[in-house]
C-alpha positions in Angstrom: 117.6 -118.6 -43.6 118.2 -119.8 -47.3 121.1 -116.8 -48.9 119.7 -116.1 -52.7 122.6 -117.2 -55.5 124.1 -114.6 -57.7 122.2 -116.5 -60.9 119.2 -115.9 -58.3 120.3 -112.5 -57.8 121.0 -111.7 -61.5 117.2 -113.0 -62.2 115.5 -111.1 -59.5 117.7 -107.8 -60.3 115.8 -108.2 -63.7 112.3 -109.1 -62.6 112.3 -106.5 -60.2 112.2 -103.8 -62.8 109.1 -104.5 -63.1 108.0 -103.1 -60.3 105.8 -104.8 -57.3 102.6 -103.9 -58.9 103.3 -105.2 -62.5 104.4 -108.4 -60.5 101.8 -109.1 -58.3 99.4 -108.9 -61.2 100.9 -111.0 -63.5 102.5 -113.6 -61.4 99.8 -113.4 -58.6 95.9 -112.0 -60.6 96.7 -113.3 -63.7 99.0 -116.6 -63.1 97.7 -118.1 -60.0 94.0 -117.1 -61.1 94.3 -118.2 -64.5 95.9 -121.4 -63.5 93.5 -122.3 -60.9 90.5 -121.5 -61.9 91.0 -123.1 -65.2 92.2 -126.2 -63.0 89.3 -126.4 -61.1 86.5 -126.0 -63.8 88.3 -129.0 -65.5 88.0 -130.6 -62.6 84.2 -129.6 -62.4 83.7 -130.9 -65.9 85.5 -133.9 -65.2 83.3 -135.4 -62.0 80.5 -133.7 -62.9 80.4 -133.6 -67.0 78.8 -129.9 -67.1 80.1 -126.4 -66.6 78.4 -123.6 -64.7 79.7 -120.3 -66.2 79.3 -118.3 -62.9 81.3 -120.7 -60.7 84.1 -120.0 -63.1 84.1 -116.3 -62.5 83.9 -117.1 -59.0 87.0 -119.0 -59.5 88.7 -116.3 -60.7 87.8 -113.8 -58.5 89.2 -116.2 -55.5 91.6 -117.4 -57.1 92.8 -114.5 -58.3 92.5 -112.7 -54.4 94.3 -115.5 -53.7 97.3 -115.1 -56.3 97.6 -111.7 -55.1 98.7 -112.3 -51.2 100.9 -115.2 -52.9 102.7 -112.9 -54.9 102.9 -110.1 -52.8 103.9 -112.4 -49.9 106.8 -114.1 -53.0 107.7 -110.5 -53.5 108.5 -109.2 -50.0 110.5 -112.4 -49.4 112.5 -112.7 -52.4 113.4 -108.8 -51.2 114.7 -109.7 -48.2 116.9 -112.6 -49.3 118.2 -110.3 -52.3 118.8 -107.0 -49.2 120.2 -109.7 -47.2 123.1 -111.0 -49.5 
């Protein structure tokens, strides 16, 4: 298993004040579901030249599900490696 760096350390030490919560939502809800839906409504508009306006918040809803078990899974492993050092 990969050992976390003191910079890496130092970083996390800071982004874990946070809390799990704050972080899941913005780096998991709001990033990830953001990002992706926007992604693949340009993609939409691309291939298809027209934009449906419900598919977009269906985007986000998945996407940002989605964004939420990434980030909580990011979270729980970037504990370990920093309890681990």
């Amino acid at each position: 298993m990969n050992k976390m760096t003191e910079q890496q350390a130092d970083k996390w030490r800071k982004t874990r004040t946070m809390g799990k919560g704050k972080y899941v939502m913005y780096f998991g809800v709001l990033t990830w579901g953001i990002i992706l839906a926007a992604l693949f409504t340009g993609m939409e508009w691309l291939t298809q030249q027209s934009f449906t306006l419900s598919w977009m918040y269906i985007r986000l809803a998945v996407f940002g599900i989605l964004g939420f078990f990434i980030a909580n899974f990011r979270w729980d492993a970037r504990e370990r490696l920093f309890q681990s050092r």
